[in-house]
BAMINU-478125 format. One record per residue (C-alpha): residue number from 1; residue in three letters; x negated, z negated, y. Coordinates in Angstrom, 3 decimals. Each point is the difference from the previous one (the first is absolute). Layout:
% BAMINU-478125
<pt NUM; "ALA"; <X; Z; Y>>
...
This chain:
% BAMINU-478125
<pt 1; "UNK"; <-25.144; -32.551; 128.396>>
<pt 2; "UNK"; <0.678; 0.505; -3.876>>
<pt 3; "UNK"; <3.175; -0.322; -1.810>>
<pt 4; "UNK"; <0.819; 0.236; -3.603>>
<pt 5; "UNK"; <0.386; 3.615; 0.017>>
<pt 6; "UNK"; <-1.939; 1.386; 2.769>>
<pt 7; "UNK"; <-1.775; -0.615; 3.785>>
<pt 8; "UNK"; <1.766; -0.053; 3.196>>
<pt 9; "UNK"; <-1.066; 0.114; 3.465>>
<pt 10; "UNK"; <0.393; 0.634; 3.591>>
<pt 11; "UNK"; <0.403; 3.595; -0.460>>
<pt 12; "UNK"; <3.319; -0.723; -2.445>>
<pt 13; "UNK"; <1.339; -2.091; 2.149>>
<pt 14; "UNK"; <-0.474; 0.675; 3.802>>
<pt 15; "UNK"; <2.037; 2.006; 2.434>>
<pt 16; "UNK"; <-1.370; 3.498; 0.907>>
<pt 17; "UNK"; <1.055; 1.082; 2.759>>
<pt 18; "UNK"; <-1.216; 3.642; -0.025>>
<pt 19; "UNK"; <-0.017; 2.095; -3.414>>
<pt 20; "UNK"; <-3.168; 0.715; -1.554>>
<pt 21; "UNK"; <-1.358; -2.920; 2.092>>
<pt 22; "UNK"; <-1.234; -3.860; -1.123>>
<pt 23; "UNK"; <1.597; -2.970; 0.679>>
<pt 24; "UNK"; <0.805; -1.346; 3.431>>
<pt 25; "UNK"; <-2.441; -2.824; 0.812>>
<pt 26; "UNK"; <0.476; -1.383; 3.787>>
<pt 27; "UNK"; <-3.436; -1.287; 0.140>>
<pt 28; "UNK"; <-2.798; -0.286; 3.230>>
<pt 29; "UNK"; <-2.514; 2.166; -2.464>>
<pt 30; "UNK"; <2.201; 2.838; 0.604>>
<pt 31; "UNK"; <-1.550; 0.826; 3.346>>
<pt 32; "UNK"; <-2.677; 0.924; -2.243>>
<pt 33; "UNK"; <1.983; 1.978; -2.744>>
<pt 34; "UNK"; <-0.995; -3.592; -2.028>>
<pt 35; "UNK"; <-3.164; 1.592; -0.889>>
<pt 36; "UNK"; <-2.775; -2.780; 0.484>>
<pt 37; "UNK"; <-2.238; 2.617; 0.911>>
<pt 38; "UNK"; <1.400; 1.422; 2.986>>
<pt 39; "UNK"; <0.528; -3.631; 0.908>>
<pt 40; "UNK"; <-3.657; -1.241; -0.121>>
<pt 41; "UNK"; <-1.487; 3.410; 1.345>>
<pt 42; "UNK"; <2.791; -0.182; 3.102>>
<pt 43; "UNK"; <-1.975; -0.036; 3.570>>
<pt 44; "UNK"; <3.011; -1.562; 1.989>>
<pt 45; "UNK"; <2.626; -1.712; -2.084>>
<pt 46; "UNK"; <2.058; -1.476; 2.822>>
<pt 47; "UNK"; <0.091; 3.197; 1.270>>
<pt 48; "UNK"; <1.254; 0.996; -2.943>>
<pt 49; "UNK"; <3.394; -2.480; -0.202>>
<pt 50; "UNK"; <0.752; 2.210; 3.264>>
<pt 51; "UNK"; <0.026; 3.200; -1.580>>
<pt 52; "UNK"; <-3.221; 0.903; 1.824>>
<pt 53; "UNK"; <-2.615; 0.147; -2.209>>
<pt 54; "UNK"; <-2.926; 1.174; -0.176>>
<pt 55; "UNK"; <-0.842; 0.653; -3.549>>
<pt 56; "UNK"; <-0.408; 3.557; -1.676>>
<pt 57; "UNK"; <2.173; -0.592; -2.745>>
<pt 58; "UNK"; <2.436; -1.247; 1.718>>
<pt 59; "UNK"; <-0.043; 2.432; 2.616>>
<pt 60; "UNK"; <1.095; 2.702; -2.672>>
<pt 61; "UNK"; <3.231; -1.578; -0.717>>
<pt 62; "UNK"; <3.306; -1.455; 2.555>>
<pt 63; "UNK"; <-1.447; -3.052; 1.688>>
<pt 64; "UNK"; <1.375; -3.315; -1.363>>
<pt 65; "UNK"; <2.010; 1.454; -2.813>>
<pt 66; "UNK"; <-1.027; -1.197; -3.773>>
<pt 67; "UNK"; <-1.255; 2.220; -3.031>>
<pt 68; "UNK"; <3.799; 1.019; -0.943>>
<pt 69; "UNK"; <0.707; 0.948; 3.825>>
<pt 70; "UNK"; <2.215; -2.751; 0.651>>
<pt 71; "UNK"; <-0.661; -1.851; 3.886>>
<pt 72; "UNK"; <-1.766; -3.487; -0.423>>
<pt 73; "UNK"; <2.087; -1.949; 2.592>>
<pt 74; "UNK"; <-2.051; -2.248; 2.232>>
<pt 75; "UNK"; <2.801; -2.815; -0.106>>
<pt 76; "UNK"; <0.484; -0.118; -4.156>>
<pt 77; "UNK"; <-4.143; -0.412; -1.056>>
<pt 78; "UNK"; <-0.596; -2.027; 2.517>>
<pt 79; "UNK"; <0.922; -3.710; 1.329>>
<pt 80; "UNK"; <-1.170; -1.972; 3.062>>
<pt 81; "UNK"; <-0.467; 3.070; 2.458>>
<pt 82; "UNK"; <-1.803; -0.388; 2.701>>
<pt 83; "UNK"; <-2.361; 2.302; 2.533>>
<pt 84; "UNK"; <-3.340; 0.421; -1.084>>
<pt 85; "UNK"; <-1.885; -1.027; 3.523>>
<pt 86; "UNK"; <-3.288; 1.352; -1.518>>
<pt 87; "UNK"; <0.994; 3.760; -0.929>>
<pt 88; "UNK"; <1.523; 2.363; 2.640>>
<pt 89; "UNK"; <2.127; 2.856; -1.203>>
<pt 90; "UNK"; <-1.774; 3.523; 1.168>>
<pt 91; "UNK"; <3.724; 0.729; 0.036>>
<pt 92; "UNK"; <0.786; -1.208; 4.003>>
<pt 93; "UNK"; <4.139; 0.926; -0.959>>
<pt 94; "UNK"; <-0.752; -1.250; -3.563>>
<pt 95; "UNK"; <1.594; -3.856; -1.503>>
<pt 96; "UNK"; <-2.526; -2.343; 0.477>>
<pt 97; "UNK"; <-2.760; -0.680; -3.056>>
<pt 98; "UNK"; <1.438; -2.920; -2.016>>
<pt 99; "UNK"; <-1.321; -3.141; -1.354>>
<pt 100; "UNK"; <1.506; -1.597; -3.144>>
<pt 101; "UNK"; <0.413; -3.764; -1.501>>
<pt 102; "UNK"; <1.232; 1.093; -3.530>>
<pt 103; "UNK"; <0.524; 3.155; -2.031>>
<pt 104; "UNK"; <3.053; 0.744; -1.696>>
<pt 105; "UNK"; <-0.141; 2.058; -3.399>>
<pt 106; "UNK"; <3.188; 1.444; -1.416>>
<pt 107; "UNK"; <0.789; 1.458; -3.146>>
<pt 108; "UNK"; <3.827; 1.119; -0.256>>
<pt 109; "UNK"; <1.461; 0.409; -3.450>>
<pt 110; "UNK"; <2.786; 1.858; -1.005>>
<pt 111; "UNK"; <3.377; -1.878; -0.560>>
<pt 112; "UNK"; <1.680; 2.109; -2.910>>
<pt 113; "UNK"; <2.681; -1.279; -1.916>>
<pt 114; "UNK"; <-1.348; 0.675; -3.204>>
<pt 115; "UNK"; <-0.207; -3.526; -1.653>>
<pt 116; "UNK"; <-3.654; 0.967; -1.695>>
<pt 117; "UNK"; <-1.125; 1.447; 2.825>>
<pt 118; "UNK"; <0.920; -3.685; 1.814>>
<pt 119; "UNK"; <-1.419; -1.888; -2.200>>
<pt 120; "UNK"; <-3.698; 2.032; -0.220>>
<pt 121; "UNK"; <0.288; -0.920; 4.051>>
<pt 122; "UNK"; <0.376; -3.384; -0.567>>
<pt 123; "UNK"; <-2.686; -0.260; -2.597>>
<pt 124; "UNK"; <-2.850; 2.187; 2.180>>
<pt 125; "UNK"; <1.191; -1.978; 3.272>>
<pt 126; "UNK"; <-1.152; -3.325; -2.379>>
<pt 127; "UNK"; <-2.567; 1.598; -2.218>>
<pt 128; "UNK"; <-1.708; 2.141; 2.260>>
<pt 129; "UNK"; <0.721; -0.280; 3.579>>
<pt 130; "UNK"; <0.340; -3.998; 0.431>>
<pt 131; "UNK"; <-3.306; -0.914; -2.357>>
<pt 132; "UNK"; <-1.556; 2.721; 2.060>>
<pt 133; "UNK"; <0.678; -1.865; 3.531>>
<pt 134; "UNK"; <-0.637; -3.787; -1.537>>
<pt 135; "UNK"; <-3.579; 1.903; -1.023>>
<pt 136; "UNK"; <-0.901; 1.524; 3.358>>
<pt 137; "UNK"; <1.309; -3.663; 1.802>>
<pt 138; "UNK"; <-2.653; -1.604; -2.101>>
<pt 139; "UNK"; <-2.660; 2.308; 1.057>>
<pt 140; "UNK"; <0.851; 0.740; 4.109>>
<pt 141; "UNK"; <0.418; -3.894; 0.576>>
<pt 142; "UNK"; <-3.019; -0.601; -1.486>>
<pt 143; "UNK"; <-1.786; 2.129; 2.164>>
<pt 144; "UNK"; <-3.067; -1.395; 2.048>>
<pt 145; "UNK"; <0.251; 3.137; 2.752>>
<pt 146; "UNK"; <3.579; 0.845; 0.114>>
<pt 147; "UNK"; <2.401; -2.485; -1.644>>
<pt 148; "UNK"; <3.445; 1.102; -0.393>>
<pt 149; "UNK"; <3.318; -1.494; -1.154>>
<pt 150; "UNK"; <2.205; 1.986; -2.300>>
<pt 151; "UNK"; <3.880; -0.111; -0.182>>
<pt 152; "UNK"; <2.368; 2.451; -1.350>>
<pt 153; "UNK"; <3.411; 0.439; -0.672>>
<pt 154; "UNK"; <2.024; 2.183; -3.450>>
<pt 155; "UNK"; <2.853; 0.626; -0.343>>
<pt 156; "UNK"; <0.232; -2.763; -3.021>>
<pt 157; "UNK"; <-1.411; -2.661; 2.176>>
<pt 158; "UNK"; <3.162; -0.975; 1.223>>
<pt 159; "UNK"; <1.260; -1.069; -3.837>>
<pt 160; "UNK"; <-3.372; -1.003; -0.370>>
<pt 161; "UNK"; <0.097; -2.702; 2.559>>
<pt 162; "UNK"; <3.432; -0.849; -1.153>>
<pt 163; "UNK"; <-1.223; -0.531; -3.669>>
<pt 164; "UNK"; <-2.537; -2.281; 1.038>>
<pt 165; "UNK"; <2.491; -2.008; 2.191>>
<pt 166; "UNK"; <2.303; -0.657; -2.816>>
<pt 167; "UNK"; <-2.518; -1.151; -2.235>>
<pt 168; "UNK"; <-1.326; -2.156; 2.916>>
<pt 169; "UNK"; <3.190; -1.369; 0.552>>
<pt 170; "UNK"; <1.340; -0.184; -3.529>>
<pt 171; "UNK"; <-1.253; -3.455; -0.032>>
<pt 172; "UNK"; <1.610; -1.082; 3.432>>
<pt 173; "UNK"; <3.269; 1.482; -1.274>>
<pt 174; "UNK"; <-0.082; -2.617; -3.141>>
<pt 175; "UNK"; <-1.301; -2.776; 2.131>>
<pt 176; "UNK"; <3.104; 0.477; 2.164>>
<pt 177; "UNK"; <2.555; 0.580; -3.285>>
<pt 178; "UNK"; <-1.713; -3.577; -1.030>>
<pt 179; "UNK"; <0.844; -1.617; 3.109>>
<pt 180; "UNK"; <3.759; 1.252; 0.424>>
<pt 181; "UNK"; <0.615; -1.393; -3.733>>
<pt 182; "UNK"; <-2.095; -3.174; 0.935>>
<pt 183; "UNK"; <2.198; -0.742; 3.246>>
<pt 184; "UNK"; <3.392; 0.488; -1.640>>
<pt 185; "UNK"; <-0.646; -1.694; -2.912>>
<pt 186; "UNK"; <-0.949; -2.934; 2.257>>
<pt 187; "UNK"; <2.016; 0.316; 2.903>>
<pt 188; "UNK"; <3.387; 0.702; -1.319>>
<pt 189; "UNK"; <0.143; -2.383; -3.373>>
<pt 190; "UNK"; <-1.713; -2.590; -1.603>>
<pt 191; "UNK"; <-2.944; 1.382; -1.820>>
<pt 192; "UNK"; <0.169; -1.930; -2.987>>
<pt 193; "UNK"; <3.504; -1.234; -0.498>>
<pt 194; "UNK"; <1.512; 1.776; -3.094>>
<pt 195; "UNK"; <3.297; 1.741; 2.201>>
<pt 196; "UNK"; <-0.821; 0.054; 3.515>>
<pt 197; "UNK"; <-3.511; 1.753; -0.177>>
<pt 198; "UNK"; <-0.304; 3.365; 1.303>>
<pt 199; "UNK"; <-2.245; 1.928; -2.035>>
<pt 200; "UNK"; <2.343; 2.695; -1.145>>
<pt 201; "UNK"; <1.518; 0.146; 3.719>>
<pt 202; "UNK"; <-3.874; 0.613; 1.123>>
<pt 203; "UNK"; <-0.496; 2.706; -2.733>>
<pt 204; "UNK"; <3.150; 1.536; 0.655>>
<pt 205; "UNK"; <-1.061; 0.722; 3.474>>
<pt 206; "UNK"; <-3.107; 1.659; -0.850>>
<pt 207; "UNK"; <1.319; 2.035; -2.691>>
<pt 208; "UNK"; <2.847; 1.196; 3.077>>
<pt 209; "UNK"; <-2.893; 0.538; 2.489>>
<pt 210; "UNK"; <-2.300; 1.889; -2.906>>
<pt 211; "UNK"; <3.389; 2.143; -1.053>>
<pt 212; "UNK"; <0.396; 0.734; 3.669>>
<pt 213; "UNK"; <-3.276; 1.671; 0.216>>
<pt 214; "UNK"; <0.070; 1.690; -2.966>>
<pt 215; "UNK"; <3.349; 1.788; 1.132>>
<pt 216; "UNK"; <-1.397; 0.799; 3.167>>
<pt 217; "UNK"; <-2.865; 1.814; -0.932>>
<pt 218; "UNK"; <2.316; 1.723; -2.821>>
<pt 219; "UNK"; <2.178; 1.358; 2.888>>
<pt 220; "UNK"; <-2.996; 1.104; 1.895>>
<pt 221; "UNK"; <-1.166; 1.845; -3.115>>
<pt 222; "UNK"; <3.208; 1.905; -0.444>>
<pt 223; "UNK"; <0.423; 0.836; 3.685>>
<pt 224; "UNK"; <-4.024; 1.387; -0.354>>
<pt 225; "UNK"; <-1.010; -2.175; 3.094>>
């Protein structure tokens, strides 16, 4: 994405885990070094998720290690694991060839201190990476051969969902504040009789339980929790 003064991507942001390398991308496509080519041109691609493939390319470099030469583990890219009953292994002391219900795709940021460096992570984790999975959701689930369902998970989506709650509840917080002041002023005085009504008594006890709140969450900010 763009800012004000200049672009930032992946490649500023991500963890690399060998010098001189890209980033770290824990991703199924690695079996094929993520080149789309290798992928589509591949003879035996189950074979392949078992380190056993067959392909020429591949056959040149470590079996089931990624473009950087980092291992793609089995258990991390892929979800729902189950023996594929319609592919043997040529391997007889090999694992067995697997068969998958969902992918998993991984990109691991670095988590420096820096407060700019923070805060471009936060903006390309909205900007860039989110928009980019609400985009391929809309086109996998509308797909007539192979529909798939999207989810993901940022590191912001935590106070993301948190954000939306409070504005969601905002409105059931007042609702409640109205019906605390409502019941006191009704159930402990006279609601219209000049001294024993008990307005102020019912807006005292909202300002206490607002002022309570507000002191909590000012002792939580000073103890950083």
């Amino acid at each position: 994405f763009q800012t004000d003064s200049k672009s930032i991507s992946l490649d500023d942001l991500c963890f690399k885990p060998i010098e001189g390398q890209s980033c770290l991308v824990e991703s199924p496509a690695q079996y094929w070094l993520s080149d789309p080519v290798i992928l589509h041109t591949d003879p035996t691609p189950p074979l392949t998720v078992t380190c056993q493939t067959s392909h020429s390319v591949l056959k040149q470099k470590l079996p089931c290690f990624d473009q950087i030469g980092t291992p793609v583990m089995r258990h991390v890219v892929l979800g729902g694991i189950s023996p594929n009953s319609k592919v043997v292994s040529p391997d007889p002391c090999g694992d067995f060839v697997p068969s998958a219900k969902s992918l998993f795709l991984t990109f691991l940021l670095n988590n420096f201190k820096d407060q700019s460096f923070q805060e471009n992570a936060v903006l390309w984790e909205k900007l860039a990476f989110i928009n980019s999975i609400k985009d391929a959701n809309n086109l996998l689930k509308n797909d007539i051969q192979t529909p798939m369902k999207v989810s993901y998970m940022a590191g912001r989506s935590i106070e993301d969902s948190l954000s939306t709650e409070a504005k969601q509840n905002a409105w059931i917080v007042a609702v409640s504040y109205l019906a605390m002041f409502i019941y006191i002023a009704l159930a402990l005085g006279k609601p219209f009789h000049p001294v024993r009504s008990r307005y102020k008594l019912a807006l005292m006890g909202i300002i206490i339980v607002a002022s309570s709140f507000l002191c909590s969450i000012s002792i939580l900010s000073v103890l950083g929790l």
